[in-house]
NUKOLTI-579305 format. One record per residue: z, x, y of N, C-alpha, C in turn; residue in three letters; residue number from 1. Coordinates in steps of 0.02 Angstrom, whole numbers, plus 50000, padded with zeros to 5 digits. Atoms other than C-alpha are relative to their C-alpha. Layout:
<pts>
pt nZ = Z	nX = X	nY = Y	caZ = Z	caX = X	caY = Y	cZ = Z	cX = X	cY = Y	residu = ALA	num = NUM
...
</pts>
This chain:
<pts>
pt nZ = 49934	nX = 49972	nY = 50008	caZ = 49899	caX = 50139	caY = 50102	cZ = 50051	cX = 49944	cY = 49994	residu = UNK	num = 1
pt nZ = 49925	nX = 50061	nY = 49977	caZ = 50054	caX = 50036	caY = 50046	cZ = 50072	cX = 50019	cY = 50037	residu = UNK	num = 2
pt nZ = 49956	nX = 50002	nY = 49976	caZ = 50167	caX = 49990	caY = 50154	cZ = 50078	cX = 49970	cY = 49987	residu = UNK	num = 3
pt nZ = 49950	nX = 50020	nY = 50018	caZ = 50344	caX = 49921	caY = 50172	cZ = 50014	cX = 49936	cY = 49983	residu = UNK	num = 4
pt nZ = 50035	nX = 50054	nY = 50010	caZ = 50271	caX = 49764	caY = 50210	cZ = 49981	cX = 49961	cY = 49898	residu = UNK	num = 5
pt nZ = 50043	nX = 50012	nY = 50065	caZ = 50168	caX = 49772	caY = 50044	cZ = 50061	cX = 50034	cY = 49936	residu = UNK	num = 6
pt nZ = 49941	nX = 49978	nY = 50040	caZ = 50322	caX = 49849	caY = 49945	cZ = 50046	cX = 49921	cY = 49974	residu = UNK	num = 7
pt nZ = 49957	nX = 50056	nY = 50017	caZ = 50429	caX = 49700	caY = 49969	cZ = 49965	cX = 49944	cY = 49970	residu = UNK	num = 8
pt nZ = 50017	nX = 50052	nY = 50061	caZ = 50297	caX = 49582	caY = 49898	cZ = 49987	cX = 50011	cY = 49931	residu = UNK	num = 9
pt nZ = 49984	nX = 49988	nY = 50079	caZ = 50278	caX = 49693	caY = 49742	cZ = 50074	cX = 50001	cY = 49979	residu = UNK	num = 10
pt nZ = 49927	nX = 50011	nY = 50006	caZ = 50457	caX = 49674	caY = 49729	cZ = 50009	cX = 49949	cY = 49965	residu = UNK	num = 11
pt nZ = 49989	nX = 50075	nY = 50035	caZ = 50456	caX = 49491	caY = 49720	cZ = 49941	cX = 50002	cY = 49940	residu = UNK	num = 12
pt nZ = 50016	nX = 50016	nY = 50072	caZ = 50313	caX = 49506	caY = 49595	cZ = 50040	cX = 50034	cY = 49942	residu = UNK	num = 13
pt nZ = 49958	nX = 49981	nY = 50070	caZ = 50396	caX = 49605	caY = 49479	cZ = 50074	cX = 49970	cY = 49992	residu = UNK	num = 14
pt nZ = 49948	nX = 50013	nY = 50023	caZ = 50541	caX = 49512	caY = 49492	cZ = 49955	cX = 49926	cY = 49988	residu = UNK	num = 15
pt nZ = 50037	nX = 50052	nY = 50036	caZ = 50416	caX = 49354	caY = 49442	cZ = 50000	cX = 50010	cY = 49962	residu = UNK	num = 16
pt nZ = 50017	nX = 49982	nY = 50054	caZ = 50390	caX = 49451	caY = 49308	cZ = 50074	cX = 49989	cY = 49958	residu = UNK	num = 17
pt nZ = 49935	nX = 50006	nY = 50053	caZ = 50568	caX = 49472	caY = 49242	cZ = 50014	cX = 49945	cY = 49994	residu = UNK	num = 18
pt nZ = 50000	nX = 50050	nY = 50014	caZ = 50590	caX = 49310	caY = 49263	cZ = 49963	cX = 49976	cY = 49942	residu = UNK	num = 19
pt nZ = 50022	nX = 50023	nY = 50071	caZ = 50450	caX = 49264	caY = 49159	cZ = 50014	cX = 50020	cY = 49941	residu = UNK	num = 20
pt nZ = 49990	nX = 49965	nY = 50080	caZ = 50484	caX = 49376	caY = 49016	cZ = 50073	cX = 49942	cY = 49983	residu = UNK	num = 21
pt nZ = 49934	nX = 50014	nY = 50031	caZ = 50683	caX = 49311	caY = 49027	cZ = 49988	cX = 49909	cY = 49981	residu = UNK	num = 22
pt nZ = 50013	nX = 50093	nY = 50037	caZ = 50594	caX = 49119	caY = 48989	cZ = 49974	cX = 49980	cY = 49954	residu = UNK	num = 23
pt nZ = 50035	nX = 49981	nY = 50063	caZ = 50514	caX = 49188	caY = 48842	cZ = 49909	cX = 50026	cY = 50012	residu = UNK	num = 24
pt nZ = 50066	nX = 50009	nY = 49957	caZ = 50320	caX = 49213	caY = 48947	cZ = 50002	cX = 50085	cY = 49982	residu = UNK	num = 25
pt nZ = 50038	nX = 49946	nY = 50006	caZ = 50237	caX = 49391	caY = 48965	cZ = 50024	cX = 50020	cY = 50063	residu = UNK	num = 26
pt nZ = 49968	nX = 49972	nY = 49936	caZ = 50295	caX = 49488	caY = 49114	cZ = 49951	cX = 50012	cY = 50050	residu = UNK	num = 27
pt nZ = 50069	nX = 50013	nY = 49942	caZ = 50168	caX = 49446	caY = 49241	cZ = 50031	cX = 49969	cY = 50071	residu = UNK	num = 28
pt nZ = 49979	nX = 50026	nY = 49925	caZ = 50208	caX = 49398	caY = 49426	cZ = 49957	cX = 50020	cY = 50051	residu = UNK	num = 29
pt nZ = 50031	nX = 49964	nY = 49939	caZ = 50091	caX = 49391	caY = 49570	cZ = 50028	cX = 49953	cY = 50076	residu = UNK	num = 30
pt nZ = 49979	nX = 50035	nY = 49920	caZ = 50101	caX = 49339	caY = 49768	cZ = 49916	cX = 49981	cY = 50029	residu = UNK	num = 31
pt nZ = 50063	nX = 50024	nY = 49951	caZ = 49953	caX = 49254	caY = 49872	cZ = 50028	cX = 50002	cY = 50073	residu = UNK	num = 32
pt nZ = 49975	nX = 49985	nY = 49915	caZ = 49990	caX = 49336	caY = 50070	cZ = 49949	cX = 49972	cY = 50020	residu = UNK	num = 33
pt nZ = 50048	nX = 50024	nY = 49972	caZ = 49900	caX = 49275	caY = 50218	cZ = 49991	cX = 50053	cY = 50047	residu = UNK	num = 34
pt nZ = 50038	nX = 49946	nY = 49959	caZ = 49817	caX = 49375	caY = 50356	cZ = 50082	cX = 50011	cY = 50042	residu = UNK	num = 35
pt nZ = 49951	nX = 50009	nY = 49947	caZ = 49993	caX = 49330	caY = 50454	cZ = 50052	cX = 50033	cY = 49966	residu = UNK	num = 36
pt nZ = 49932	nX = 49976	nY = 50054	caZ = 50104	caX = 49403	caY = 50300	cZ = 50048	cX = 49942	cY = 49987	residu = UNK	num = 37
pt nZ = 49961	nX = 50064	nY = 50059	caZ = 50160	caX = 49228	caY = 50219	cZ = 49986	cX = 49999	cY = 49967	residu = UNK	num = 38
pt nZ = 49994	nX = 50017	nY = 50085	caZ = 50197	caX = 49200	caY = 50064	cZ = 49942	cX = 49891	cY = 49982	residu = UNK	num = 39
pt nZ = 50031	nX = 50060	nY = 49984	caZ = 50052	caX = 49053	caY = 50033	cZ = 50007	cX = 49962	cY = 49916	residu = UNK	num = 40
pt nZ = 50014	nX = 50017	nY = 50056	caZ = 50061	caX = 49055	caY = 49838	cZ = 50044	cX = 50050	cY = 49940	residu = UNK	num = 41
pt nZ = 49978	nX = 49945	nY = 50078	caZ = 50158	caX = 49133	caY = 49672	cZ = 49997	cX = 49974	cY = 49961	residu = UNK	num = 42
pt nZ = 49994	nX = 50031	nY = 50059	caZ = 50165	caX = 49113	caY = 49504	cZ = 50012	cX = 50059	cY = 49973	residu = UNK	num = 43
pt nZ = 49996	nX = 49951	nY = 50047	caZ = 50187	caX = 49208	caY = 49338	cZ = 49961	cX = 49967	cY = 49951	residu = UNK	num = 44
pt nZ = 50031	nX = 50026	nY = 50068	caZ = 50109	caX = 49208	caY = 49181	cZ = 50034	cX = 49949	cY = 49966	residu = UNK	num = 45
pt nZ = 49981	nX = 50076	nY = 50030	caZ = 50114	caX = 49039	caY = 49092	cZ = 49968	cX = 50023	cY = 49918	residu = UNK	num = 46
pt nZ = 50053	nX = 50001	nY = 50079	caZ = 50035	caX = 49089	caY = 48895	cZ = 50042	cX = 50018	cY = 49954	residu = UNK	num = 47
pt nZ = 49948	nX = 50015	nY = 50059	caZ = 50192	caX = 49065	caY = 48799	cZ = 49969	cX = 49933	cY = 49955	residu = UNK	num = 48
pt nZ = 50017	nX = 50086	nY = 50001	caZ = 50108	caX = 48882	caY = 48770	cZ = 49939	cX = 50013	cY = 49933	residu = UNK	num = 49
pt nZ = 50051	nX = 50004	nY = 50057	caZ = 49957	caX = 48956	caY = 48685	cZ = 49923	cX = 50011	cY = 50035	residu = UNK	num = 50
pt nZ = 50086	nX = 49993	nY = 49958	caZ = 49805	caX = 48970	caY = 48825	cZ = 50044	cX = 50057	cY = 50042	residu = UNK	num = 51
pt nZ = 50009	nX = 49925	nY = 49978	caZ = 49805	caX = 49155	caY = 48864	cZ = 49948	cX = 49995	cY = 50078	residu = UNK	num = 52
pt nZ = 50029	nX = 49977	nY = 49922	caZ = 49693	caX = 49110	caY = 49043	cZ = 50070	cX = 49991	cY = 50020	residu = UNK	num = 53
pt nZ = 49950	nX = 50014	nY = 49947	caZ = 49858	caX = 49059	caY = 49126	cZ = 50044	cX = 50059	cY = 50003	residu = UNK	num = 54
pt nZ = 49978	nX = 49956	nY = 49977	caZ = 49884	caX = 49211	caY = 49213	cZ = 50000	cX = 49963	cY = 50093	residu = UNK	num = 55
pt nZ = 50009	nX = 50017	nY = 49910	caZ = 49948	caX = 49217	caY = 49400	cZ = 49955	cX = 50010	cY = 50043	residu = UNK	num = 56
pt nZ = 50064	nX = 49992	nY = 49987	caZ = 49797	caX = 49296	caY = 49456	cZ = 49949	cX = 49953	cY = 50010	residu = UNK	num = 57
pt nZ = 50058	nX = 50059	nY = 50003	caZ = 49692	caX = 49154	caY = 49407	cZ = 50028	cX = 49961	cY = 50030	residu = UNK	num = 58
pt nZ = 49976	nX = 50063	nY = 49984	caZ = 49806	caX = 49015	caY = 49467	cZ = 50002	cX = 50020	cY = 50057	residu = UNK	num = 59
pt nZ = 50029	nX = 49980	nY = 49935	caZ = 49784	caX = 49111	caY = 49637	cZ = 49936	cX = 49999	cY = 50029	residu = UNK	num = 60
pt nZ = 50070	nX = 50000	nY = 49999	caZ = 49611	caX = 49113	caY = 49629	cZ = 49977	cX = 49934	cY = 50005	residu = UNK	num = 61
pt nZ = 50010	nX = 50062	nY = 50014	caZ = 49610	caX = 48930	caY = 49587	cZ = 50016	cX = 49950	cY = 50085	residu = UNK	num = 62
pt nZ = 49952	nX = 50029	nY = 49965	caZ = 49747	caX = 48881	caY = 49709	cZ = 49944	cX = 50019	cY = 50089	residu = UNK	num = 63
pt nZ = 50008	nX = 49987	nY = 49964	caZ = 49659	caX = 48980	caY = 49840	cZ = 49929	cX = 49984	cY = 50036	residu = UNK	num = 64
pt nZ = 50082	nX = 50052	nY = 49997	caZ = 49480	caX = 48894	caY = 49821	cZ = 50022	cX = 49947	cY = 50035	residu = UNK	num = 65
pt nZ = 49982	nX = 50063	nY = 49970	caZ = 49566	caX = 48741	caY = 49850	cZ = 50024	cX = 49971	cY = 50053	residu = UNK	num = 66
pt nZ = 49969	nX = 50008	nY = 49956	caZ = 49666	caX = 48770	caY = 49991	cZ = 49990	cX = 50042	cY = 50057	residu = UNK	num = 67
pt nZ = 50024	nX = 49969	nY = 49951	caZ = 49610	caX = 48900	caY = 50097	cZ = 49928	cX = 50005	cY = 50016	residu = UNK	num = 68
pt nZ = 50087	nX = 49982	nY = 49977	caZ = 49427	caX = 48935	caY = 50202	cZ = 49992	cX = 50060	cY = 49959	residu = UNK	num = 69
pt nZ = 50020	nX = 49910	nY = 50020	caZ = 49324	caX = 49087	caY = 50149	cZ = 50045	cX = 50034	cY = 50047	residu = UNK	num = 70
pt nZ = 49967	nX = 49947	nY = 49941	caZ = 49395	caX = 49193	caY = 50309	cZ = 50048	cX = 49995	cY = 49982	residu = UNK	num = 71
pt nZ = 49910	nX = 50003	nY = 50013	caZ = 49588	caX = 49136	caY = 50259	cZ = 49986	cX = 50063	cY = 49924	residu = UNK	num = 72
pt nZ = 49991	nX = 49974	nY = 50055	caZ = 49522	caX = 49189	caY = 50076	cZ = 50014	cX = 50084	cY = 49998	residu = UNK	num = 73
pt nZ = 50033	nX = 49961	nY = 49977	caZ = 49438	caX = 49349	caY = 50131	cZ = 50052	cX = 50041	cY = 50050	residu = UNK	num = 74
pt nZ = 49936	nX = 49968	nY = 49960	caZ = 49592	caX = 49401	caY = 50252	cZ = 50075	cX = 49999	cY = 49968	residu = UNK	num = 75
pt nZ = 49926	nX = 50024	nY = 50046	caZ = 49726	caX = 49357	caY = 50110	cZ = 50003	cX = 50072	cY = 49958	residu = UNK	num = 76
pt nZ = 49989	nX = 49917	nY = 50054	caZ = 49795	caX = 49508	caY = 49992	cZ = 50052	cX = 49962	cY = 49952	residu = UNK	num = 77
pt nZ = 49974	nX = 50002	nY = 50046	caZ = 49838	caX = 49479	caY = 49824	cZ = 50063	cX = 50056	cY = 49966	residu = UNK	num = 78
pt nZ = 49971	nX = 49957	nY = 50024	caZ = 49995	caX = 49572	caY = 49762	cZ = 50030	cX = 49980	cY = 49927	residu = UNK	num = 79
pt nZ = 49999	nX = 49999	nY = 50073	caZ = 50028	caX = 49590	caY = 49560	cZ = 50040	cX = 50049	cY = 49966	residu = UNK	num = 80
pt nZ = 49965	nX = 49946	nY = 50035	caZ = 50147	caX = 49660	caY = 49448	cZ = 49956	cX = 50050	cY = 49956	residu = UNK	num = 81
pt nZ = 50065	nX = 49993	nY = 50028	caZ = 50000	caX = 49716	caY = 49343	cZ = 49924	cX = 49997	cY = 50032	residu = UNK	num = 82
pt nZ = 50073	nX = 50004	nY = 49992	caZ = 49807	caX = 49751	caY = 49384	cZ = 49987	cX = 49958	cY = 49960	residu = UNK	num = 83
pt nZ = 50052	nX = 50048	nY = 50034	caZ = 49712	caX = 49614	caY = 49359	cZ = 49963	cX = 50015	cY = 49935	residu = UNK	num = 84
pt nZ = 50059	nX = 49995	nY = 50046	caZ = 49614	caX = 49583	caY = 49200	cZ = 49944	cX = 49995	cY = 50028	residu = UNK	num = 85
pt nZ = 50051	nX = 50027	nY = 49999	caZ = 49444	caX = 49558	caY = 49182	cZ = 49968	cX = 49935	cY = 50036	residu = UNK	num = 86
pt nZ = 49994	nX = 50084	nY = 50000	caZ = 49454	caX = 49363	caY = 49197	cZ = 50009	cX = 50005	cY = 50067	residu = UNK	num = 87
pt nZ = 49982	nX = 50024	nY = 49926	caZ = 49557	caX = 49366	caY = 49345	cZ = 49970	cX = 50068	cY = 50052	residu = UNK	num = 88
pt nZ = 50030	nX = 49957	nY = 49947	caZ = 49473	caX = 49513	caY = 49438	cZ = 49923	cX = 49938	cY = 50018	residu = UNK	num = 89
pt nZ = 50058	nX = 50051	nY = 50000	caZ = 49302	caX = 49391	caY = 49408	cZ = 50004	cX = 49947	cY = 50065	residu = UNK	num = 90
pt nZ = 49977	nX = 50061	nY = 49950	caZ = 49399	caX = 49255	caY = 49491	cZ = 50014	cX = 50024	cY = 50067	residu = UNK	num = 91
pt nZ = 50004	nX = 49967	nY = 49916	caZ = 49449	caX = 49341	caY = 49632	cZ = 49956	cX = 50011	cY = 50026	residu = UNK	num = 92
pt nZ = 50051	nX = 49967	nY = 49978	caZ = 49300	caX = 49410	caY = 49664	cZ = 49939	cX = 49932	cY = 50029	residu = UNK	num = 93
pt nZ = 50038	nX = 50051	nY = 50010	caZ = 49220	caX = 49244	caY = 49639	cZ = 50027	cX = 49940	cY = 50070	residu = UNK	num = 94
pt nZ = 49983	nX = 50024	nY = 49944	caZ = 49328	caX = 49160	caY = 49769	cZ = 49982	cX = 50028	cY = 50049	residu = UNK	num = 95
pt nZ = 49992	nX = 49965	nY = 49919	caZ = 49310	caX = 49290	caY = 49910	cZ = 50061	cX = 50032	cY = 50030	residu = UNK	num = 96
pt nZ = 49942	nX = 49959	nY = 49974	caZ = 49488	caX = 49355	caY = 49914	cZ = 49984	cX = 50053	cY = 50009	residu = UNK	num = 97
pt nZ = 49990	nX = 49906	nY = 49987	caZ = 49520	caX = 49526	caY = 49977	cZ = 50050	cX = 50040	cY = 49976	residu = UNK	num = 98
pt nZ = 49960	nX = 49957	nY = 50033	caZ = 49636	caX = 49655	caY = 49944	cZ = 50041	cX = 49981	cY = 49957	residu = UNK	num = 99
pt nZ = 49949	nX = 50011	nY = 50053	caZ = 49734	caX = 49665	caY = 49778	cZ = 50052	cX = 50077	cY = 50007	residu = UNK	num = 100
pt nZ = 49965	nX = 49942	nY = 50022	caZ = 49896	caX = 49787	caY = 49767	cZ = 50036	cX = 49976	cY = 49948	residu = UNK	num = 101
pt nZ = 49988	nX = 50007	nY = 50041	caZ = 49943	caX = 49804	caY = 49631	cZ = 50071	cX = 50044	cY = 49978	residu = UNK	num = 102
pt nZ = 49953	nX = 49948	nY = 50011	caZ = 50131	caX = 49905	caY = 49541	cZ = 49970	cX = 50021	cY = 49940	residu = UNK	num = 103
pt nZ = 49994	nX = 49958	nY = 50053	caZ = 50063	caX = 49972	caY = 49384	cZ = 49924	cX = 49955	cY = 49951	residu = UNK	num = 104
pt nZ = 50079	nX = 49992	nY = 50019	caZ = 49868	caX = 49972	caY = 49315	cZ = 49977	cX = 49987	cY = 49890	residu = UNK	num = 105
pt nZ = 50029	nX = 50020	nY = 50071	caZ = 49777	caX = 49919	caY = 49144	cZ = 50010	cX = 50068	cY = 49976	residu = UNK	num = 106
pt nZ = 49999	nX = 49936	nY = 50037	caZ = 49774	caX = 50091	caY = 49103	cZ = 50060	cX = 50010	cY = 49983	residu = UNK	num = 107
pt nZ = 49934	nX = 49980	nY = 50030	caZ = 49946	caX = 50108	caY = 49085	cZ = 50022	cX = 49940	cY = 49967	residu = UNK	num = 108
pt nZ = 49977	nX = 50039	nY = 50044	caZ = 49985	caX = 49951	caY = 49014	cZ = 49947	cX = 49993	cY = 49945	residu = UNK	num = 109
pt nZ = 50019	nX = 49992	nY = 50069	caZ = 49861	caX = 50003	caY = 48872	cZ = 50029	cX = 50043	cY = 49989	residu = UNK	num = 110
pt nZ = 49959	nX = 49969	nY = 50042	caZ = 49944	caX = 50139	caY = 48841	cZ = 50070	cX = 50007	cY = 49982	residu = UNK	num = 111
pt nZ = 49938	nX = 50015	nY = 50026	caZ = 50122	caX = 50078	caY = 48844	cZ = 50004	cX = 49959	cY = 49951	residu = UNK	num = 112
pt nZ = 49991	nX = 50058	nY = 50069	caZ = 50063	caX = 49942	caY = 48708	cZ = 49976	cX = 50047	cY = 49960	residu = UNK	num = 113
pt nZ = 50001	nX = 49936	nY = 50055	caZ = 50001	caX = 50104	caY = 48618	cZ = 50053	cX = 50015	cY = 49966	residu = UNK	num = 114
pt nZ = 49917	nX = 49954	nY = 50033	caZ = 50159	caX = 50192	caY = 48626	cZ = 50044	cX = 49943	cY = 49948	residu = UNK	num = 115
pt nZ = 49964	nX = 50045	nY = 50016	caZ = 50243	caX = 50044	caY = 48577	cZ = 49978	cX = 49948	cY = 49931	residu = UNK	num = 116
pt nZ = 50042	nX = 50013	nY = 50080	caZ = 50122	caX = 50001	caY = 48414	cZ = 49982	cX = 49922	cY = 50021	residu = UNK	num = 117
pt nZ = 50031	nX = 50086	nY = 50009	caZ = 50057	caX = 49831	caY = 48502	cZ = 49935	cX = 50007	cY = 49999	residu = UNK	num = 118
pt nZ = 50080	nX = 49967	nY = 50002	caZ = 49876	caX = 49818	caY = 48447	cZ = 49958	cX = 49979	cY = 50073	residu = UNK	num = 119
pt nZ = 50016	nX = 50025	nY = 49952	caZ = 49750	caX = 49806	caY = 48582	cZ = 49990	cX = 49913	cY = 50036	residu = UNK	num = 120
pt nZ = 50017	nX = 50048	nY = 49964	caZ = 49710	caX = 49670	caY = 48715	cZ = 49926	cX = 49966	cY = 49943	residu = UNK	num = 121
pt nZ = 50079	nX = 50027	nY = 50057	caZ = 49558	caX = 49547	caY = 48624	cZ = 49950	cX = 50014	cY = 50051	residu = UNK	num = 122
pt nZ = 50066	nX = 50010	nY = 49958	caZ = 49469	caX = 49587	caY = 48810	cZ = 50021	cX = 50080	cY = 50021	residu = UNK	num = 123
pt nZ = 49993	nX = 49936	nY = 49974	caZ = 49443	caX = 49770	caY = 48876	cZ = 50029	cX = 50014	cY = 50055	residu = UNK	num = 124
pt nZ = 49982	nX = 49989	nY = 49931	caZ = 49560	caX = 49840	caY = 49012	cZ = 49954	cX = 50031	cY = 50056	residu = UNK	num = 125
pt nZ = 50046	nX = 49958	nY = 49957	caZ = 49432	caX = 49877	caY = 49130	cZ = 50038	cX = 49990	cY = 50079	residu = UNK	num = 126
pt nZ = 49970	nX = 49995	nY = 49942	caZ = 49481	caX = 49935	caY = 49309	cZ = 49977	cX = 49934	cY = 50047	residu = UNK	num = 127
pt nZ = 50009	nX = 50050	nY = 49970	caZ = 49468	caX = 49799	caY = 49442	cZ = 49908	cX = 50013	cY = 50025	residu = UNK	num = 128
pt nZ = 50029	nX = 49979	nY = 49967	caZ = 49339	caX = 49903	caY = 49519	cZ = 49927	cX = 49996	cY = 49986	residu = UNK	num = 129
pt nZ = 50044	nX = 50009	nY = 50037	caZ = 49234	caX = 49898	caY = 49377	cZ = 49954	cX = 49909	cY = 50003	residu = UNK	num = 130
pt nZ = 50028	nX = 50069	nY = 50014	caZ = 49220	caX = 49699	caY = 49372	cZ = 49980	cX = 49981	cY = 50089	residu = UNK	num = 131
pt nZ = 50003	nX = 50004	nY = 49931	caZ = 49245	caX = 49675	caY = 49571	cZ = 49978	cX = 50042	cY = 50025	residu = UNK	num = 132
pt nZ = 49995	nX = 49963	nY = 49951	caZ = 49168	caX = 49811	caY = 49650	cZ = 49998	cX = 50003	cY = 50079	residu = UNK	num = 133
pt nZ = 50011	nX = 50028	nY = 49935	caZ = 49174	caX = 49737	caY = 49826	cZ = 50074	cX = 49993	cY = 50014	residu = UNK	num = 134
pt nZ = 49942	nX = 50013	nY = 49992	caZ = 49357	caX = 49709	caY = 49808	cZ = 50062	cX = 50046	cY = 50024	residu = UNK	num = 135
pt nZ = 49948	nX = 49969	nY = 49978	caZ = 49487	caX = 49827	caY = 49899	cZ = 50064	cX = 50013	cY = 49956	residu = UNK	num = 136
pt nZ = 49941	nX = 50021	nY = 50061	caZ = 49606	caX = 49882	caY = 49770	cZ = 50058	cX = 50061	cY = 50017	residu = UNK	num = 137
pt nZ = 49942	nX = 49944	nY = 50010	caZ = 49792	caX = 49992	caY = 49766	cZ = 50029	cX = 50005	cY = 49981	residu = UNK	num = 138
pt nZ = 49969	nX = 50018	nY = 50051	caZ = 49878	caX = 50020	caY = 49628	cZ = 49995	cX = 50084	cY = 49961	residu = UNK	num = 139
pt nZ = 49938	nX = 50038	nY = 50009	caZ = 49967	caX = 50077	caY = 49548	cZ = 50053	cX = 50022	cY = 50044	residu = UNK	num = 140
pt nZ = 49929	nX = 49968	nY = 49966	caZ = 50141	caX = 50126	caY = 49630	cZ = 50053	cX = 50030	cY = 49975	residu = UNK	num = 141
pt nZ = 49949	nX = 49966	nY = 50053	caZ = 50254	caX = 50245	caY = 49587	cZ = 50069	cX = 49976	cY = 50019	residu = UNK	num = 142
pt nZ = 49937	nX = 50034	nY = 49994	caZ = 50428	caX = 50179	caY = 49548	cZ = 49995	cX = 49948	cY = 49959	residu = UNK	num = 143
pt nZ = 50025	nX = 50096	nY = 50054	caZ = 50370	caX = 49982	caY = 49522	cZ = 49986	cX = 50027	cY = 49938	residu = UNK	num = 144
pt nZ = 50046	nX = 50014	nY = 50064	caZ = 50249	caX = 50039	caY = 49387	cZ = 50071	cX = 50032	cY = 49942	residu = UNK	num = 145
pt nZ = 49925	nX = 49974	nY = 50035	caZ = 50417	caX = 50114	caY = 49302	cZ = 50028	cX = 49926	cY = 49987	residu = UNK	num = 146
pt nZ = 49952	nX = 50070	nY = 50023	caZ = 50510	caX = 49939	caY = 49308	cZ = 49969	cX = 49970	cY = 49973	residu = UNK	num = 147
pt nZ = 50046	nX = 50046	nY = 50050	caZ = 50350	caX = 49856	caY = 49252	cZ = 50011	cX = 50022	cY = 49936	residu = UNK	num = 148
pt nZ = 49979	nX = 49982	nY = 50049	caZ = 50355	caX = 49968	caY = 49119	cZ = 50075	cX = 50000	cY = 49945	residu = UNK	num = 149
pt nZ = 49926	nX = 50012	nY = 50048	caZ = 50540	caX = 49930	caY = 49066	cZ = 49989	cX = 49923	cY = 49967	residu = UNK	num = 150
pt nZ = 49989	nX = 50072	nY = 50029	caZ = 50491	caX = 49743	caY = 49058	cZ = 49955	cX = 50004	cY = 49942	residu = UNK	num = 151
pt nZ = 50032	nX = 50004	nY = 50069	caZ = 50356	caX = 49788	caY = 48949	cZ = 50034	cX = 50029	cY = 49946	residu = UNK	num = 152
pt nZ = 49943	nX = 49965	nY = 50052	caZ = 50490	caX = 49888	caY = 48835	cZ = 50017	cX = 49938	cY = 49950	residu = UNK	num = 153
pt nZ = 49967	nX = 50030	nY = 50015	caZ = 50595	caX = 49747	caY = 48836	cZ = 49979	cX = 49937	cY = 49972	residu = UNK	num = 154
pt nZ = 50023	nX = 50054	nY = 49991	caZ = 50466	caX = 49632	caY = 48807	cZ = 49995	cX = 49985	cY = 49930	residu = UNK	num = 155
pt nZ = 49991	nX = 49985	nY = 50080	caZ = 50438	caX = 49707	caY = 48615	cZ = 50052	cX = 50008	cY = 49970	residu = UNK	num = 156
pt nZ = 49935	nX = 49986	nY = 50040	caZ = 50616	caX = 49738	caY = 48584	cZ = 50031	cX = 50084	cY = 50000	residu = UNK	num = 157
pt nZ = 49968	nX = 49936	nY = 49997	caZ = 50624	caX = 49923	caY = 48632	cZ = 50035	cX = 50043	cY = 50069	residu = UNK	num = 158
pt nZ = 49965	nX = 49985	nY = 49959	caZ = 50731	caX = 49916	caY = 48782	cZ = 50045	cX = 49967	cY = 50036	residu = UNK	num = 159
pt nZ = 49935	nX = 50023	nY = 49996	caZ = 50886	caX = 49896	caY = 48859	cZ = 49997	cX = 49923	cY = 50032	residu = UNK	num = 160
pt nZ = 50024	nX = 50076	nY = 49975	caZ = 50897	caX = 49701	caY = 48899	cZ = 50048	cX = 49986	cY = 50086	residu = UNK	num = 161
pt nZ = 49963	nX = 49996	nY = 49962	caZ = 50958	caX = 49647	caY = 49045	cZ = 50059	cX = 49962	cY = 50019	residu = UNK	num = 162
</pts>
């Protein structure tokens, strides 16, 4: 169940996200918590450049190999403006992190790039659950997945800017 706790770090991701979009980037924002509820790690999507892995997801996954034990990994919760891809569900899974919450799910951001005539992803939105099944997942949220959805609007040109 999310809490208020877990509210306020999808908060800050989605406001990672607007950020990234407003630097020209993809509207991606995640958080790396610790068992204690610190903030240990963020980022946003980096693949304005041209390398489509540099998602926050992964650079959590990376970051979190390097710097935390299994048990820190394993007691940490990933929060994401977006459900993980493929890639970065792998990675997670592959490190040992635990819980991902997530504001707003592959499924809906395939079908808002529907509505919106962007052709698909080149990798299949598959649920986290599907690639990780060991992984604790909650997602999406109602509200967030609404603002996510505006950045993705705004991201094609069909909504109000800010």
């Amino acid at each position: 169940m999310v809490d208020d706790a877990d509210l306020a770090h999808l908060r800050r991701c989605v406001a990672l996200a607007r950020t990234a979009l407003e630097s020209g980037d993809e509207p991606f924002g995640s958080v790396l918590v610790d068992a204690e509820g610190r903030v240990r790690f963020e980022d946003s999507n980096h693949v304005a450049g041209g390398d489509a892995t540099q998602h926050p997801e992964f650079a959590i996954a990376r970051w979190a190999a390097e710097h935390l034990t299994p048990d820190e990994r394993t007691a940490a919760t990933v929060y994401t403006s977006g459900e993980h891809c493929p890639m970065c569900s792998a990675a997670h899974a592959w490190v040992g992190l635990g819980r991902i919450v997530y504001a707003s799910s592959s499924a809906q951001l395939a079908s808002w790039s529907a509505e919106l005539g962007v052709p698909p992803a080149p990798v299949r939105p598959l649920p986290i659950g599907e690639v990780a099944p060991g992984v604790p997942v909650e997602g999406p949220v109602a509200g967030l997945d609404e603002e996510v959805h505006e950045l993705h609007r705004r991201r094609f040109g069909q909504g109000p800017a800010s």
